[in-house]
C-alpha positions as CSV (number, residue, x, y, z in Angstrom):
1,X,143.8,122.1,137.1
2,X,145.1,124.8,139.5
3,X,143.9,125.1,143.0
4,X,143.3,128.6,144.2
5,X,142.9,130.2,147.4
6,X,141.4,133.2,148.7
7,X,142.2,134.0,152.6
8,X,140.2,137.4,153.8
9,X,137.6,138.0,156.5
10,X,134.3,136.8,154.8
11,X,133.2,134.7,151.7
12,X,132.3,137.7,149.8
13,X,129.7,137.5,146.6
14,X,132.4,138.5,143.7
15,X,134.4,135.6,144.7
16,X,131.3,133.2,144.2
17,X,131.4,134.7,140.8
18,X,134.9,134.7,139.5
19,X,134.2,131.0,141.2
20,X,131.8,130.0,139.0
21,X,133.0,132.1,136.0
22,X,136.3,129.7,135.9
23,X,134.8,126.8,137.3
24,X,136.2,124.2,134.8
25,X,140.0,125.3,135.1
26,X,140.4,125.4,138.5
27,X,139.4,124.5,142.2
28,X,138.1,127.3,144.0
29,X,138.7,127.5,148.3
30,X,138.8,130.1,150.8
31,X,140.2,130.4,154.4
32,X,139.0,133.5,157.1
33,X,141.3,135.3,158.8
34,X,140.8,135.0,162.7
35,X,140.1,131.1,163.1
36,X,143.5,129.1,164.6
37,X,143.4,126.6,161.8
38,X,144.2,129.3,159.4
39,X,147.2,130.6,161.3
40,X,149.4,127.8,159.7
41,X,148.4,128.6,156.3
42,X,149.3,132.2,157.1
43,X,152.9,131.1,158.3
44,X,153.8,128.8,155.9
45,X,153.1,130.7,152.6
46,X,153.5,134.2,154.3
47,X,150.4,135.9,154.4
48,X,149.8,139.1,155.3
49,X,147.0,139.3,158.1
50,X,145.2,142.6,157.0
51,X,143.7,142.6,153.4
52,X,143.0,140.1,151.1
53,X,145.4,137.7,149.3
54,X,144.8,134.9,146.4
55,X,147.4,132.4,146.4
56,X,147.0,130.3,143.2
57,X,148.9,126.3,143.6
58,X,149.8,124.0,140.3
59,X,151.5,120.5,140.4
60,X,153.5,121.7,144.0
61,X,151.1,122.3,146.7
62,X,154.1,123.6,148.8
63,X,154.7,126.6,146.7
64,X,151.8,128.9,145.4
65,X,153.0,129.4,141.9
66,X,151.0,132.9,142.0
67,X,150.1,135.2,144.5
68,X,148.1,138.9,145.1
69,X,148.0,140.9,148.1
70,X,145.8,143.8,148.6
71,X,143.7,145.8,150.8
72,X,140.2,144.8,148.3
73,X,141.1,142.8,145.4
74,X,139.0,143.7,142.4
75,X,137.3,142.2,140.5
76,X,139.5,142.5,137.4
77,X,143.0,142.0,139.0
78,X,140.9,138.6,140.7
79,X,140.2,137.9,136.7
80,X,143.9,138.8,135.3
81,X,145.7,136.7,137.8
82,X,143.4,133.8,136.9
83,X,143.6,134.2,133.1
84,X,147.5,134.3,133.4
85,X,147.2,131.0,135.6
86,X,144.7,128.9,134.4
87,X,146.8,125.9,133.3
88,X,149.4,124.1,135.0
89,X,153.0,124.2,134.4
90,X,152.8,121.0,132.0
91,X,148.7,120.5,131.0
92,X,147.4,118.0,129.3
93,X,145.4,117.8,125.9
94,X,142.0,116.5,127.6
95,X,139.9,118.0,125.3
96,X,139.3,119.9,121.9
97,X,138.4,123.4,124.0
98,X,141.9,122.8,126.1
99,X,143.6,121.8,122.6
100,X,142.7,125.4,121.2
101,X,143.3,127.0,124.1
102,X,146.9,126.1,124.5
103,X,147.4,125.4,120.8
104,X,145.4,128.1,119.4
105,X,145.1,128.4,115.2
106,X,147.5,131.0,113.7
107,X,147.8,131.4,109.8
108,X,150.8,134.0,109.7
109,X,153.8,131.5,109.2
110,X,156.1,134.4,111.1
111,X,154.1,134.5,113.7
112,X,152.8,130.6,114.2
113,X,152.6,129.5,118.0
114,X,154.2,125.8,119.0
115,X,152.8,123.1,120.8
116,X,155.3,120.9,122.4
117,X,153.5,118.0,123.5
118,X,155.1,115.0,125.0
119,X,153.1,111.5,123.7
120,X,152.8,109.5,126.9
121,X,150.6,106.4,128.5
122,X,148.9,106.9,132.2
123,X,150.9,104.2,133.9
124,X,153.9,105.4,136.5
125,X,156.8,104.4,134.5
126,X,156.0,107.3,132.5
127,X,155.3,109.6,135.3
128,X,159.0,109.9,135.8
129,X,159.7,111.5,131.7
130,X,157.1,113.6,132.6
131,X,158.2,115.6,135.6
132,X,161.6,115.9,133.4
133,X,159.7,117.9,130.9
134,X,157.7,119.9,133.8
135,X,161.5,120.7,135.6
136,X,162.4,121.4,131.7
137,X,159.7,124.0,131.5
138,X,160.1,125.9,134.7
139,X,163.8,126.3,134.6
140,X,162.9,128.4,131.7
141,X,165.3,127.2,129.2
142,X,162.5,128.0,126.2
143,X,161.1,131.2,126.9
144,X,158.9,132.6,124.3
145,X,155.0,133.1,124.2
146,X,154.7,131.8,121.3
147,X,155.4,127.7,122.9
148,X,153.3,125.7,125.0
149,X,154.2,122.4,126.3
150,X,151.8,119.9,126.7
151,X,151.4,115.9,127.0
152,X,148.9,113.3,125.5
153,X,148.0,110.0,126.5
154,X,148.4,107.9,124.1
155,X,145.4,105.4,124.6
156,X,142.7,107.8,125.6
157,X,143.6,110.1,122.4
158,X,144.4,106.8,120.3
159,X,142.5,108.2,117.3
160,X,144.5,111.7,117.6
161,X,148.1,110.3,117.5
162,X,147.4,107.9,115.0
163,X,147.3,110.5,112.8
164,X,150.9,111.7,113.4
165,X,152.6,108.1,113.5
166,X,150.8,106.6,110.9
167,X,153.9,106.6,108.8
168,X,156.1,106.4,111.5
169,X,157.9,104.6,114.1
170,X,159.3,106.8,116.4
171,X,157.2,105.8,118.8
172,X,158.9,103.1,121.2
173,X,159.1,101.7,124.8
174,X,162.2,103.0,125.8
175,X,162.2,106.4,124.8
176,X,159.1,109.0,124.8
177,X,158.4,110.4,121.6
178,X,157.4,114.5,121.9
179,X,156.2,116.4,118.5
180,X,156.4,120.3,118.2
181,X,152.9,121.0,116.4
182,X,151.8,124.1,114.5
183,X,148.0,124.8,113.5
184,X,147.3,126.4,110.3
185,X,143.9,126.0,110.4
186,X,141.8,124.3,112.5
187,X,142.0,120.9,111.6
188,X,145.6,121.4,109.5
189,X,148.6,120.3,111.5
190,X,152.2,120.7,110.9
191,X,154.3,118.9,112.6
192,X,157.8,117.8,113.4
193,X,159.1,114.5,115.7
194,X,162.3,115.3,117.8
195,X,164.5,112.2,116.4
196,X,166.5,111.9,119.9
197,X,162.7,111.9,121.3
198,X,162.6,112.4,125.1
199,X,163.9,110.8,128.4
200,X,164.5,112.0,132.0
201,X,167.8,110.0,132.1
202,X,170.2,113.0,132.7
203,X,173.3,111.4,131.0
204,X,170.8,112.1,127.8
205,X,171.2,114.4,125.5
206,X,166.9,115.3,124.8
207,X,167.2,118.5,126.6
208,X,169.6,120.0,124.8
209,X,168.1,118.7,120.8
210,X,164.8,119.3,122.0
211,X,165.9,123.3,122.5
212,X,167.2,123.1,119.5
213,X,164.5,122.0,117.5
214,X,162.3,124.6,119.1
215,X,164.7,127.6,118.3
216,X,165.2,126.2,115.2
217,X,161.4,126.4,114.3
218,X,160.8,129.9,116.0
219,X,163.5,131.3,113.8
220,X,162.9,129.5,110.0
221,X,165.4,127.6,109.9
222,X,163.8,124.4,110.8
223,X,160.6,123.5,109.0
224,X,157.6,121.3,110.1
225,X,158.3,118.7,107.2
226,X,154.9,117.0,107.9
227,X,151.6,117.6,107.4
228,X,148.0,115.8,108.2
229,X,144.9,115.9,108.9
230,X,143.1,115.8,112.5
231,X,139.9,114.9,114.3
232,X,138.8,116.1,117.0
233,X,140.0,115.4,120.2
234,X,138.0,112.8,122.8
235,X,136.3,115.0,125.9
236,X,138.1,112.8,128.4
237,X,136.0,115.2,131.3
238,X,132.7,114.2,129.6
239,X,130.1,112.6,131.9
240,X,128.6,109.3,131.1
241,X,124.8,108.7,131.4
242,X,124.7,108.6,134.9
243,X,126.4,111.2,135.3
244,X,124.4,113.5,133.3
245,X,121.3,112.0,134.6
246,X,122.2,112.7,138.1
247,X,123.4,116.2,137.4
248,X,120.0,117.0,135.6
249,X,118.6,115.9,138.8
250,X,120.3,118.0,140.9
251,X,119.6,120.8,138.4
252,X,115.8,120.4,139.0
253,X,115.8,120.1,142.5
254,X,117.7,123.5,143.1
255,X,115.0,124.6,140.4
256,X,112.6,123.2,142.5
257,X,113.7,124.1,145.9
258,X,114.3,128.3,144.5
259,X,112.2,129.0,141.4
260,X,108.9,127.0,142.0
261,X,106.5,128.8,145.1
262,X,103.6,127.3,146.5
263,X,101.3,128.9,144.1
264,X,103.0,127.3,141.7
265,X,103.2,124.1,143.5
266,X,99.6,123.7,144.1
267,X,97.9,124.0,141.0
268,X,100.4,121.5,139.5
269,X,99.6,119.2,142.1
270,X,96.2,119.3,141.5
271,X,96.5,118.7,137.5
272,X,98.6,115.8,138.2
273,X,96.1,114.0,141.0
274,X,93.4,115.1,138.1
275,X,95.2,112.8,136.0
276,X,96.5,110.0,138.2
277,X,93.0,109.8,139.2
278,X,91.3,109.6,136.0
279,X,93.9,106.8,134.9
280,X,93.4,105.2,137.9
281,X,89.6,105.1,137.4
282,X,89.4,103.7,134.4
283,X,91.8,100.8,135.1
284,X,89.7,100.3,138.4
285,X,86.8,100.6,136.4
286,X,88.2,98.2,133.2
287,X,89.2,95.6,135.5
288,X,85.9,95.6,137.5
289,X,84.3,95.3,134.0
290,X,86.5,92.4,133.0
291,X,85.6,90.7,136.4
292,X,81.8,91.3,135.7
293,X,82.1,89.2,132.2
294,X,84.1,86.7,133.6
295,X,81.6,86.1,136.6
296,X,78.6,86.2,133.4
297,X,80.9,83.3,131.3
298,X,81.4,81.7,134.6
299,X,77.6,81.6,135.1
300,X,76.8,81.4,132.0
301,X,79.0,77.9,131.6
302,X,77.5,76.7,134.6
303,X,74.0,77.2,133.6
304,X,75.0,76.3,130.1
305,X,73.0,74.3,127.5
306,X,72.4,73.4,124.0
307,X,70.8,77.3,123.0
308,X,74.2,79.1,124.5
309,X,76.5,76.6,123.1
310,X,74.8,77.3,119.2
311,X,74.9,81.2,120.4
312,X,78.2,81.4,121.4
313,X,79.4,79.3,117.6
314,X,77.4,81.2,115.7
315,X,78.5,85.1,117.4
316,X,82.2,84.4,116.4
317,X,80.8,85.5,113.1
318,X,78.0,87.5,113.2
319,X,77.0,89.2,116.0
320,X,73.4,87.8,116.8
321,X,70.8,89.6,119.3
322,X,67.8,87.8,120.7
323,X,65.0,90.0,119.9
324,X,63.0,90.1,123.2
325,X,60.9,92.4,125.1
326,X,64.0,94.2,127.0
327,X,65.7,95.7,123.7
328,X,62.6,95.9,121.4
329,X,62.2,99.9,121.3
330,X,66.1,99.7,120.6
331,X,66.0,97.2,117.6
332,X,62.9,98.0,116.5
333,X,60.5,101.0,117.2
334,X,63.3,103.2,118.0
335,X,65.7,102.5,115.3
336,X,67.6,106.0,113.4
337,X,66.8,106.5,109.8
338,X,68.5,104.8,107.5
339,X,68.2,101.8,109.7
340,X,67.1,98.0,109.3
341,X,67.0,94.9,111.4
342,X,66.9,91.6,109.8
343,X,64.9,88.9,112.2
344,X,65.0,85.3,111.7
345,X,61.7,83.2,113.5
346,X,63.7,80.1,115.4
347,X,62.0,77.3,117.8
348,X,64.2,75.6,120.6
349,X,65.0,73.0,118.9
350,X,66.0,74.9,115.8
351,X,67.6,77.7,116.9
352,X,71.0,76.4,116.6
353,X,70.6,75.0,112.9
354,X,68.8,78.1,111.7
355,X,71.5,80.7,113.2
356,X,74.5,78.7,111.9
357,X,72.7,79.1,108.5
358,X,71.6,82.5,109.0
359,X,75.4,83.9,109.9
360,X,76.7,82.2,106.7
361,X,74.4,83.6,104.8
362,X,74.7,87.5,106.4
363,X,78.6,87.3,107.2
364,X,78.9,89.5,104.3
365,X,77.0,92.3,105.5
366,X,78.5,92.3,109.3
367,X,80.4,95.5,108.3
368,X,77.5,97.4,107.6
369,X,76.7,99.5,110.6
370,X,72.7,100.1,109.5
371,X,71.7,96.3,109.7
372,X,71.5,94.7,113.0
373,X,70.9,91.0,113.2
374,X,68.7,89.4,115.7
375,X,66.4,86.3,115.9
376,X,62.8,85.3,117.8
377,X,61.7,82.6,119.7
378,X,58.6,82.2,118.3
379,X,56.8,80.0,120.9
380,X,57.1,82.8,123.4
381,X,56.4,85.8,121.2
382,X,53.9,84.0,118.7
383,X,51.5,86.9,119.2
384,X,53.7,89.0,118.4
385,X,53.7,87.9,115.2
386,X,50.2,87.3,114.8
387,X,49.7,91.5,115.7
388,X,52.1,92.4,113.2
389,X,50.9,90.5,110.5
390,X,47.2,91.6,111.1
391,X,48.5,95.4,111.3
392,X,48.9,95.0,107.6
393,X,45.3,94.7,106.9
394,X,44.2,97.6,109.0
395,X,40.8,97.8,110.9
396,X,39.8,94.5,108.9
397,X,42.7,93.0,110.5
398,X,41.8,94.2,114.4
399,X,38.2,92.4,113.6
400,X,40.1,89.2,111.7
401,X,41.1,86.0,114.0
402,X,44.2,84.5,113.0
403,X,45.7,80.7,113.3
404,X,48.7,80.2,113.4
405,X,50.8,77.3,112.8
406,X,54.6,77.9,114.6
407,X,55.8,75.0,112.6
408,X,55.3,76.7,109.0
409,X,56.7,79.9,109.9
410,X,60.2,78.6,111.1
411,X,62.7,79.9,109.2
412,X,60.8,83.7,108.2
413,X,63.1,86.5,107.7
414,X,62.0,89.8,108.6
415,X,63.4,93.2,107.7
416,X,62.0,96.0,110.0
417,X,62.6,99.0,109.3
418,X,61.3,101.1,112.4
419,X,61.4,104.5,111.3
420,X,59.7,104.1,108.7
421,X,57.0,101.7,109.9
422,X,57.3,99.0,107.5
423,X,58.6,95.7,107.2
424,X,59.7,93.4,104.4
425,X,59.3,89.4,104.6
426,X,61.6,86.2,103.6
427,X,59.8,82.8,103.3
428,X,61.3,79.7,100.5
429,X,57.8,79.5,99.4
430,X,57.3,83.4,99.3
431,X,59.3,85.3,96.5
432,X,58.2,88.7,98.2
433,X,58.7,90.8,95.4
434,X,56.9,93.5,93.4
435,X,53.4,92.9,91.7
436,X,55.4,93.6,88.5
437,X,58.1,90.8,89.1
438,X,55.9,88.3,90.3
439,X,56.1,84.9,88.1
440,X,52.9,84.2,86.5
441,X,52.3,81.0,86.9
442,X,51.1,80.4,90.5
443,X,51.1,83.8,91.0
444,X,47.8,83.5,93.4
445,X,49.6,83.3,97.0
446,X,47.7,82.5,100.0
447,X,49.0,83.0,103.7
448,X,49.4,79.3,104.6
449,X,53.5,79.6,103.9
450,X,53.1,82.4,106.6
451,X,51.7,79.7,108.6
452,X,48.5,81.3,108.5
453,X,45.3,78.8,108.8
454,X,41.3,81.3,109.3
455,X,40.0,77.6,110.3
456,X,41.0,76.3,113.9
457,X,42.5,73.5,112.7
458,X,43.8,71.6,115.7
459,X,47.3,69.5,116.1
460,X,45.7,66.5,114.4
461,X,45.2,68.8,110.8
462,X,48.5,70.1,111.4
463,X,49.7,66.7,110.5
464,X,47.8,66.2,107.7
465,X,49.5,68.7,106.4
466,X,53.0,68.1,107.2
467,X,54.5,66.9,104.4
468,X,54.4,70.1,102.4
469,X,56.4,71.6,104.9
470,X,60.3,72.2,104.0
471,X,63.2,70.7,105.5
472,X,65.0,73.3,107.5
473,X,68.2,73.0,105.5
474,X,66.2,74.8,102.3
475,X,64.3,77.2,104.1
476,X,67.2,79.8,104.0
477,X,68.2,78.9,100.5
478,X,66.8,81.4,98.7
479,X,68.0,84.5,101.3
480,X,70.7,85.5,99.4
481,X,68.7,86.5,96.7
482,X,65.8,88.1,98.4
483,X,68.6,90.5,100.2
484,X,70.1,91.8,96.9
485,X,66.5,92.5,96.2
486,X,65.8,94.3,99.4
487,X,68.7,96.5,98.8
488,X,67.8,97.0,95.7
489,X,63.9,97.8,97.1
490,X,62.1,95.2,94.8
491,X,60.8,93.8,97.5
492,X,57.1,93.9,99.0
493,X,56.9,96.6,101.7
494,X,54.5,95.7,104.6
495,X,53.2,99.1,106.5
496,X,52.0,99.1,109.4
497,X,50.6,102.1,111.6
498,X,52.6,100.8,114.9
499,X,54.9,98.3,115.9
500,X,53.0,95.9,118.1
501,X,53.7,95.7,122.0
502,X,56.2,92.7,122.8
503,X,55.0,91.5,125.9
């Protein structure tokens, strides 16, 4: 890579240019005329003090292997002298775009262009062979524009030579091995190995073969015997990741720092706060959620008993609401069309063998999203029930008083539907269908499996009548079939006018 200096009185913009125009072949300096550190340059390479001059260095810093003096140097002449000097004396094959730069494709057989390249690894002892061929070069013993000499190293271009010794061994440690190339297309080479090879010992005789092979080539009467195939050769000036992340770094800050004004700057700003603080938020907001429900579990397993214990097994399944006076109008009176809740009549000491039956026996509907399932506690909302049950009768019902007998009713599954103001009800000893479908035998049905009693029998009667009551393991056994007919609509709609105040 050449070094080339520019000595004038300012750093003018068209040098900047031609700078950065030819920034990968060279490195680009200037020195101003008038400071006392630049007098020694003057005097050593023999500057003139008025004008401009370009001095252009290869492999010898102590001789400028190109020079141009004028008044102004234009911008062409700047370009010309470059072009004519952008490689050094001896370059290497670094890359595919130096590769076809200095050995360029030429079809025409009269009129192919060499490329004398000297095969050589990076260590010192090999330094030596190639200053020999650098001396070789610029004595000028080959002159013709139609040869370039070049080197390779072997190990960074492994994959290259191996193509041109795979058949051969000329290749050894005492002795360089240098190829004269010639490409007929672009990955087509011919080639040809100088047998004596090359070495910098002068009592050698490679100088004087490797002339001749090269005149023999230029005029026909030496051909490139061999012939092979190519790949591409490795970018040994490529950047690694780092690299090219830190250089796209630099890129945006100098984008930054001279394309982006503070109009620009602000409303960016602004969408990126937007969004930092909308992420930030929710996570603050998530997390304070997540501490609320673990305070509630905390509380709730401090407080815990025997009712959240049989919740908390049976809502793994099915997710079960208790039906109370807080989310009544949302269960119940202020349900969309379409939708149904299904309400199961627990005591305390129930609850938790009802449920676990309950959830087994509704798991297969937990997908549907117009059922919700919820449960009573029917010693606190007992008249409740009694209101609904006497809205079915009407005005006779308002004027009616009605026992009843918690005990009997355990077990009752109702379906409200509270758009449409009716409800549907489940009891073993009930079959709650149509008039039509009704068995015959014992068809005449009485309230008392509601639990319903018009005398005021007391807790004494009660027991009387205790044994026709139903252990709690059968009360849910006929559900399943009373819910295929509720989809189906065989079953008995109840309407009433309103949905009775849970107090």
């Amino acid at each position: 890579m050449p070094n080339i200096e520019i000595a004038e009185y300012s750093d003018r913009f068209r040098y900047q240019v031609i700078a950065f125009e030819y920034r990968f072949y060279g490195n680009f300096m200037y020195a101003v005329i008038g400071h006392d550190e630049v007098d020694e340059i003057l005097m050593r390479y023999n500057v003139p003090r008025h004008g401009e001059t370009v001095l252009v260095f290869k492999e010898d810093t102590g001789v400028a292997a190109a020079s141009l003096s004028m008044q102004e140097i234009s911008t062409s002449s700047l370009r010309e002298l470059i072009d004519s000097n952008k490689f050094l004396t001896l370059p290497r094959l670094s890359s595919q775009s130096v590769f076809d730069e200095l050995c360029p494709v030429e079809v025409a057989k009269n009129k192919k262009r060499l490329c004398v390249t000297l095969v050589t690894d990076r260590h010192t002892e090999d330094a030596v062979h190639r200053d020999a061929l650098r001396v070789f070069v610029q004595t000028g013993q080959v002159r013709s524009e139609r040869v370039r000499f070049t080197y390779i190293y072997r190990d960074t271009q492994w994959e290259f030579v191996k193509s041109l010794v795979k058949d051969d061994n000329n290749i050894n440690d005492t002795v360089l091995s240098i190829v004269i190339l010639w490409r007929p297309a672009v990955n087509k080479i011919k080639y040809k190995w100088v047998e004596t090879g090359w070495s910098a010992v002068p009592e050698s005789r490679s100088k004087v073969n490797l002339e001749v092979a090269i005149r023999s080539v230029l005029n026909g009467s030496g051909e490139l015997t061999r012939e092979t195939l190519v790949k591409q050769l490795t970018d040994e000036h490529a950047k690694g990741i780092v690299g090219k992340m830190v250089d796209r770094l630099l890129a945006l800050h100098d984008y930054i720092m001279w394309d982006i004004t503070r109009d620009d700057v602000l409303p960016l700003l602004s969408v990126i706060f937007s969004v930092a603080f909308i992420f930030v938020g929710g996570y603050v907001m998530a997390y304070l959620v997540k501490l609320e429900e673990e305070n509630l579990t905390k509380s709730q397993g401090a407080a815990g008993n025997h009712r959240n214990r049989a919740m908390e097994s049976v809502s793994r399944t099915v997710p079960l609401y208790e039906l109370h006076g807080g989310n009544y109008d949302g269960m119940v009176r202020l349900l969309k069309p379409g939708c149904r809740t299904l309400v199961v009549l627990v005591s305390v000491d129930t609850k938790q063998q009802l449920l676990e039956r309950f959830a087994q026996v509704v798991f297969p509907y937990r997908s549907n999203k117009s059922l919700a399932f919820a449960f009573l506690m029917l010693e606190r909302y007992t008249d409740w029930y009694r209101k609904l049950l006497l809205s079915t009768l009407g005005p006779i019902g308002q004027a009616r008083p009605l026992h009843i007998n918690p005990k009997n009713c355990l077990g009752t599954v109702l379906s409200l539907n509270g758009h449409r103001k009716y409800f549907c009800i489940y009891h073993a000893k009930h079959p709650g269908l149509k008039k039509a479908k009704q068995p015959k035998a014992g068809a005449a049905l009485n309230a008392s499996f509601l639990g319903m009693d018009n005398s005021s029998a007391d807790s004494d009667a009660d027991d009387n009548v205790s044994h026709t009551r139903m252990p709690f393991d059968d009360c849910l056994v006929g559900l399943p079939n009373w819910l295929d007919r509720l989809f189906e609509g065989s079953t008995v709609r109840y309407p009433v006018e309103y949905w009775p105040v849970m107090k």
